[in-house]
C-alpha positions in Angstrom: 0.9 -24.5 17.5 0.6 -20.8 15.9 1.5 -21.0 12.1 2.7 -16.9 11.3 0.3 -15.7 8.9 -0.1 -12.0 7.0 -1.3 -10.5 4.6 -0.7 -7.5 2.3 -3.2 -5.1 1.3 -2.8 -3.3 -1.9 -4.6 -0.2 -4.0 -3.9 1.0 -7.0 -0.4 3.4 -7.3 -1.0 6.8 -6.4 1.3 9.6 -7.5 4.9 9.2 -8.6 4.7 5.8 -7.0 3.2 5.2 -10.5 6.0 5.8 -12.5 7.2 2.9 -10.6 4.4 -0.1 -10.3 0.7 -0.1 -10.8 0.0 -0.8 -7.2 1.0 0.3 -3.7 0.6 -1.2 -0.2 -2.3 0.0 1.4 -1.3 0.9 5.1 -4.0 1.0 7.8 -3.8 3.3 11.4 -3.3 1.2 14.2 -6.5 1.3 15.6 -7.7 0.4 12.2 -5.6 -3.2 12.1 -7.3 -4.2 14.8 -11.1 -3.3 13.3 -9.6 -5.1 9.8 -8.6 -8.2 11.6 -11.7 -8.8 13.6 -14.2 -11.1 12.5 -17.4 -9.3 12.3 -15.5 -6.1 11.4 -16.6 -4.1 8.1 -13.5 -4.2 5.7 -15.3 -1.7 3.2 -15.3 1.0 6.1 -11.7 0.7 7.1 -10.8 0.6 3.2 -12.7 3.6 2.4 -10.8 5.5 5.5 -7.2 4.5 4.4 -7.9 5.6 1.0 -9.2 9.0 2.0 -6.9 9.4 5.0 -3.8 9.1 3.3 -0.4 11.1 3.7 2.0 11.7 1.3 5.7 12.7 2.3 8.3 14.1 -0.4 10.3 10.9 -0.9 13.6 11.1 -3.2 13.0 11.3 -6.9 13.4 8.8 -9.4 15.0 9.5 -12.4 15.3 6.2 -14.7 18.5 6.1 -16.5 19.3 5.4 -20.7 20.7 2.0 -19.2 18.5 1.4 -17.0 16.7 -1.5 -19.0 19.9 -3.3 -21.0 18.7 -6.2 -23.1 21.4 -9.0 -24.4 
């Protein structure tokens, strides 16, 4: 029987994403999941790549609103 298992890799928030959260997810090429999920793959390597390699796209702006954060 195959139990579903996954993970999620996270970094520290880049950009306006840290307005948001501290952290991010980390995402990883294709080519690279399969290097990351390998047993005698070298995690470090892919890490460092997905760091360096990343893209940014415009994404929506956030504006947080006066009510935004209402306490009772």
């Amino acid at each position: 029987m195959q139990v579903p298992v996954f993970s999620i890799l996270t970094r520290e928030a880049a950009g306006t994403v840290g307005d948001i959260h501290d952290r991010m997810p980390l995402i990883l090429d294709k080519e690279d999941v399969k290097e990351w999920i390998r047993p005698n793959g070298d995690p470090s390597a892919i890490v460092e790549k997905a760091l360096t390699n990343m893209v940014f796209e415009k994404a929506v702006e956030y504006h947080r609103s006066p009510t935004e954060f209402i306490t009772m």
